[in-house]
C-alpha positions in Angstrom: 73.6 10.3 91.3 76.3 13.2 92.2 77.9 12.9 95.7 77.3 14.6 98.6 79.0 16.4 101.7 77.1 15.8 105.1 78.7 18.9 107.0 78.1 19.8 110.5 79.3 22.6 112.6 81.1 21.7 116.0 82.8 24.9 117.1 81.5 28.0 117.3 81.6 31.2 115.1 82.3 33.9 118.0 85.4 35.8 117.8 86.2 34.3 114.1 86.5 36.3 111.2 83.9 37.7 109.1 85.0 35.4 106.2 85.0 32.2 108.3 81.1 33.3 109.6 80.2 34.4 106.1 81.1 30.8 104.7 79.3 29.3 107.1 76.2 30.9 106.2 76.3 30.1 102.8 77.2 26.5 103.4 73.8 26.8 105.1 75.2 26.1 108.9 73.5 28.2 111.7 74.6 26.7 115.0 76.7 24.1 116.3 75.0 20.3 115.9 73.4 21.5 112.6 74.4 19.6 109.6 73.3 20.1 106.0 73.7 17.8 103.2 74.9 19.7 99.4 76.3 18.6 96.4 80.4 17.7 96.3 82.0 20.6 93.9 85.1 22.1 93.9 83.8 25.1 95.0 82.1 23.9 98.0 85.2 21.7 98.7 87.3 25.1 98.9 84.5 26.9 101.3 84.8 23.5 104.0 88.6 23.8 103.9 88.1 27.7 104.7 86.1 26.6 107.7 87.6 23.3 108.4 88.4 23.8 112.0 84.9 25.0 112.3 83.7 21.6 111.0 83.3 18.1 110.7 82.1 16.7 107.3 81.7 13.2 105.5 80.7 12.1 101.6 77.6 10.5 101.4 
């Protein structure tokens, strides 16, 4: 079974860049408290360190 990323958002997206807001929405996040669960790539691993002050993730 590949691993996971649980990711939540905690802060919020006003006043951030439109980078920071864009890679939010395509990890799937919408609001603070929601969480999503995706596959553990490098290239998801790259988008949460773009947002990582936005976020609070764990490996499943």
């Amino acid at each position: 079974m590949a691993k996971k990323l649980q990711i939540t958002q905690v802060r919020s997206v006003i006043g951030r860049p439109l980078r920071q807001r864009s890679t939010l929405r395509s990890l799937g996040l919408r609001k603070i408290g929601h969480s999503v669960e995706i596959n553990d790539t490098p290239e998801t691993r790259g988008m949460v360190r773009a947002v990582e002050h936005l976020v609070e993730w764990k490996e499943r």
